[in-house]
C-alpha positions in Angstrom: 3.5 245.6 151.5 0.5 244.4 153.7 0.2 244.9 157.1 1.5 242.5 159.5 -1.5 243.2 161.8 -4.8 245.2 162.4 -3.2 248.0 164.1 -6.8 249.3 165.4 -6.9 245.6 167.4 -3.5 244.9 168.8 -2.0 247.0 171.4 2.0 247.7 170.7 3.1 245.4 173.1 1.1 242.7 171.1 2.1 243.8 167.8 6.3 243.7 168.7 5.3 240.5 170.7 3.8 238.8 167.6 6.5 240.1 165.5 10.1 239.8 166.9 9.8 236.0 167.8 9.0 234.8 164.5 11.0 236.8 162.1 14.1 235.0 161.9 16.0 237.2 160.2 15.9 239.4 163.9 15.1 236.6 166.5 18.5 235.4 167.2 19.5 239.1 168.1 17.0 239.6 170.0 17.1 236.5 172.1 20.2 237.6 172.7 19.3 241.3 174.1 16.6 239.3 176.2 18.2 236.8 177.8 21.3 239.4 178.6 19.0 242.2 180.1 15.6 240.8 182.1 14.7 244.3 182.1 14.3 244.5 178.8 15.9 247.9 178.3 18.5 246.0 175.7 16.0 244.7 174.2 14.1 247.9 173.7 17.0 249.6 172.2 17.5 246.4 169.6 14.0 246.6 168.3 14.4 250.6 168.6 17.4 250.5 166.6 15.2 248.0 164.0 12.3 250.2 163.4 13.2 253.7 163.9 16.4 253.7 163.2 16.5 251.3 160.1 19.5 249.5 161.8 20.3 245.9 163.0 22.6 246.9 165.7 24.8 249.0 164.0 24.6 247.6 160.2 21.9 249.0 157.6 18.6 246.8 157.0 18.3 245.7 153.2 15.6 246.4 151.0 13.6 243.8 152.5 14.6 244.4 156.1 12.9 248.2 155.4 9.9 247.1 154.0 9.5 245.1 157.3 9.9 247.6 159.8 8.2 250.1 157.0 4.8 247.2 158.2 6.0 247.3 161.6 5.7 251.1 162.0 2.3 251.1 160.3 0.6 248.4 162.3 2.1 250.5 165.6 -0.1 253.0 164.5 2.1 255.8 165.3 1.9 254.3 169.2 5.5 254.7 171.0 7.3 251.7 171.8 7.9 253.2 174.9 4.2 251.9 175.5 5.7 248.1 174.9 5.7 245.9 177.7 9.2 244.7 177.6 8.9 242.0 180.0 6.1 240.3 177.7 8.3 240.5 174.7 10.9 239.2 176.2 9.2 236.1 178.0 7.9 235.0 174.2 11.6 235.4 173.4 13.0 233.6 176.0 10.5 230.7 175.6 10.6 230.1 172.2 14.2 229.3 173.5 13.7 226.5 175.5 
């Protein structure tokens, strides 16, 4: 599987940011950790759950799903998403609401 982005270009905040709100199979989820938590932190644990832990709040990703977050994990670049502005994420989230 390609890469969803140049790592080397895109800081992790830009890469979840340009990721979450346009995969539909994990939006709605995480709309919903953003618009419950403005402090991100559920949020944070929803796309932690996604891409280290291979799980979409408590059920196992599919084949697909893996392959995904196998793209995700390489465009972070081995970067922490504790490094994410959460905030930013979850604006794009929120607005794409409206």
């Amino acid at each position: 599987m390609s890469r969803v982005n140049a790592p080397s270009s895109l800081t992790p905040t830009e890469v979840i940011a340009a990721w979450i709100p346009h995969d539909a199979r994990f939006r709605k989820s995480a709309a919903r950790h953003a618009r419950e938590d403005p402090s991100g932190r559920r949020l944070h644990r929803y796309v932690d759950g996604l891409i280290n832990r291979d799980n979409d709040d408590g059920s196992p990703l599919c084949e697909e799903g893996l392959r995904t977050m196998a793209a995700v994990r390489e465009d972070l670049d081995r970067r922490p998403l504790a490094s994410v502005d959460w905030r930013v994420v979850r604006e794009r989230l929120v607005a794409g609401l409206g």
